[in-house]
C-alpha positions in Angstrom: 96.0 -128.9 50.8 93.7 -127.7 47.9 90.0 -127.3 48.4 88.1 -127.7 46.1 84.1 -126.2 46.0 81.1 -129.0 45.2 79.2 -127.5 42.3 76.2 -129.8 41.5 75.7 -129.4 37.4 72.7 -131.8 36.2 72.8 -133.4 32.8 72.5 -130.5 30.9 74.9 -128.6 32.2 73.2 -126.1 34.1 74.0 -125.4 37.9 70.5 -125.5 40.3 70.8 -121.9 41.0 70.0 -121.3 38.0 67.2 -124.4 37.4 65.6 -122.4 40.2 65.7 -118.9 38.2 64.2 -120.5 35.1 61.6 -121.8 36.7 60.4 -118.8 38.9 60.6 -116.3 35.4 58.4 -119.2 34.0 56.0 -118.8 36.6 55.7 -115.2 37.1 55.0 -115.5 33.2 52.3 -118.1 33.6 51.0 -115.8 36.1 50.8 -112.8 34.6 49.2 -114.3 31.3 46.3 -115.7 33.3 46.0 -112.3 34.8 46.0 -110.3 31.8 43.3 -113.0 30.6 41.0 -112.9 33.8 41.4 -109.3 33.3 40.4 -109.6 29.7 37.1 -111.7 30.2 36.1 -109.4 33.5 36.0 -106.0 30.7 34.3 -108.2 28.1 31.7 -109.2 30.6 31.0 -106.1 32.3 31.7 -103.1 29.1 30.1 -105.2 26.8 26.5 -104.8 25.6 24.3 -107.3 25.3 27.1 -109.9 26.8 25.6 -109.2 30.1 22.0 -109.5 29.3 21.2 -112.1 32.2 21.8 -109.2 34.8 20.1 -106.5 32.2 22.8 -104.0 33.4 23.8 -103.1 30.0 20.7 -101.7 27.6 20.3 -102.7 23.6 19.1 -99.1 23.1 21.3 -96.0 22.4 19.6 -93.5 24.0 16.8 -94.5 27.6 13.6 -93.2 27.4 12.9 -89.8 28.9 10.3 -89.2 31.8 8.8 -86.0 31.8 6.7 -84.4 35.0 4.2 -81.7 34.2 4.7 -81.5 30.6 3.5 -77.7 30.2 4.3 -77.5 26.4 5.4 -79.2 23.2 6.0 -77.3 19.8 6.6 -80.6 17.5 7.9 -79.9 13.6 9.5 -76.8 14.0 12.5 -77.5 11.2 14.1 -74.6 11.1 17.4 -74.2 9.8 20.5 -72.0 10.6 24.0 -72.2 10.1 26.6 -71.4 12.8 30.3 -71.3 12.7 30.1 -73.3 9.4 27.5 -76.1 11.2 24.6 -76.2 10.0 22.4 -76.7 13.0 18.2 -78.0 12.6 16.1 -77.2 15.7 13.7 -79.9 15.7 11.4 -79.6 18.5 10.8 -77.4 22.2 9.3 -78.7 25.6 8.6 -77.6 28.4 8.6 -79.6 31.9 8.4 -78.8 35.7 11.7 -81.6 35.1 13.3 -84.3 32.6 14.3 -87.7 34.0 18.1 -87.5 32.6 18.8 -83.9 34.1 20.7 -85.0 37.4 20.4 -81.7 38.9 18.1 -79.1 38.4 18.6 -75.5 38.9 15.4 -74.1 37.8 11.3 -74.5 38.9 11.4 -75.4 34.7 13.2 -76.6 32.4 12.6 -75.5 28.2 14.1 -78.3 25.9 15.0 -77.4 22.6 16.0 -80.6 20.1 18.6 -80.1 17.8 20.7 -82.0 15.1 23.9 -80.3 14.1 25.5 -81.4 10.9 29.5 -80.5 9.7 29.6 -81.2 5.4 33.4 -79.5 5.9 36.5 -81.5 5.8 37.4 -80.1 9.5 36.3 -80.4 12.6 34.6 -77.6 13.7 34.0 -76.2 17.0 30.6 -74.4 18.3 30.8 -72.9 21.9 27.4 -73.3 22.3 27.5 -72.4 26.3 28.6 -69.3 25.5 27.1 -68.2 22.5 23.3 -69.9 23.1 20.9 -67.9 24.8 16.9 -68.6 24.9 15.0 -65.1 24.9 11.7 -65.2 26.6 8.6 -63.0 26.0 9.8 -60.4 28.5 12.8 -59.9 27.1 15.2 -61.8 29.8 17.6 -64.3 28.6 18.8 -67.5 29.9 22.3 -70.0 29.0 22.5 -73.5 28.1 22.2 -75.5 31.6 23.0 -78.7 29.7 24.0 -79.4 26.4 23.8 -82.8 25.0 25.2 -82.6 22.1 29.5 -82.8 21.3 30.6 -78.6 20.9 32.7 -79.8 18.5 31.5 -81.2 15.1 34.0 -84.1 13.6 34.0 -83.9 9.2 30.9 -85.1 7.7 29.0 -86.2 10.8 25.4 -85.4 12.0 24.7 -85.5 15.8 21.4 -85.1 17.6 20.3 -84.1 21.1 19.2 -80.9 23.4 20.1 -77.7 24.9 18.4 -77.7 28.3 17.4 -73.3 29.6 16.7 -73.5 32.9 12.7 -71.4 33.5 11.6 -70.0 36.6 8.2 -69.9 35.7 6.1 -71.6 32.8 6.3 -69.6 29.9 4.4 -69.9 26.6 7.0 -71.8 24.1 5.9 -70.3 21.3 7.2 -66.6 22.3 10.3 -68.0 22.7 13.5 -67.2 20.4 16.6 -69.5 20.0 19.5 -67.1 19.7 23.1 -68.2 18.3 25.7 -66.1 18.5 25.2 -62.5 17.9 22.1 -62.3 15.9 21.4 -65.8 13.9 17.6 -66.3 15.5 15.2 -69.5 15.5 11.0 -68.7 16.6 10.1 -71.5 18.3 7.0 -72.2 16.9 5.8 -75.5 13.7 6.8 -74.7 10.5 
């Protein structure tokens, strides 16, 4: 006696085990569209600016305002040029402040902030290791490193950059003895041109 197996094949042709494996890749693809999309519109929302002004979690500005406490000192206009590791490199201003409101942790009674811009005319990106070869001379002769550097160490072609080199102070000193050092002997006197 031959047996014979029942295979159900609709109208076009295709068995319902495999009706059933079209359908559930069709679905995980539905699904993971919408995901990717939800995904898409959360980023937009939140690493946007401006697209989440309603909460004002985002700011318009490039750079937030600075709150200083005890301001001892401010040497404005002091313009002085030097030129380091082929960057040329404008100090634009010092201050001096018991603390800064963007220094997270401080490790000094004082901080001295020097403002700089930094400016690579070369075809290269060039780098400037200003940690190590940045020191602030005071009055008395003592030195001090970098204890935060805001602007990139390494210059990209034909950009300009602006920010600070943060010295840490244990005591207020007058700005205008100070000396910017750079390396092994390229020197900036603080004081208005």
């Amino acid at each position: 006696m031959e047996h014979h197996s029942k295979i159900d094949i609709d109208i076009d042709g295709e068995s319902e085990p495999a009706q059933a494996r079209r359908g559930l890749g069709l679905t995980l693809g539905l699904l993971m569209v919408l995901t990717l999309g939800f995904l898409a519109l959360i980023m937009t929302y939140r690493y946007f600016p401006g697209v989440n002004a309603i909460l004002d979690t985002t700011s318009e500005s490039a750079t937030p305002t600075v709150v200083t406490t005890n301001l001892i000192g401010t040497i404005p206009n002091i313009n002085q040029r030097v030129t380091v590791n082929g960057i040329q490199i404008t100090v634009l201003q010092a201050q001096e402040a018991e603390k800064f409101s963007d220094i997270r942790k401080h490790l000094s009674a004082y901080t001295v902030r020097v403002y700089i811009k930094t400016q690579n005319n070369g075809q290269q990106p060039i780098g400037v290791p200003f940690t190590e070869q940045t020191q602030l001379i005071f009055p008395d002769g003592r030195t001090a490193r970098p204890q935060m550097i805001s602007v990139n160490p390494i210059a990209m072609p034909n950009t300009t950059q602006q920010g600070y080199i943060d010295f840490p102070s244990a005591k207020p000193v007058p700005l205008s003895g100070l000396v910017l050092l750079f390396g092994n002997n390229t020197t900036v006197q603080l004081q208005t041109q």
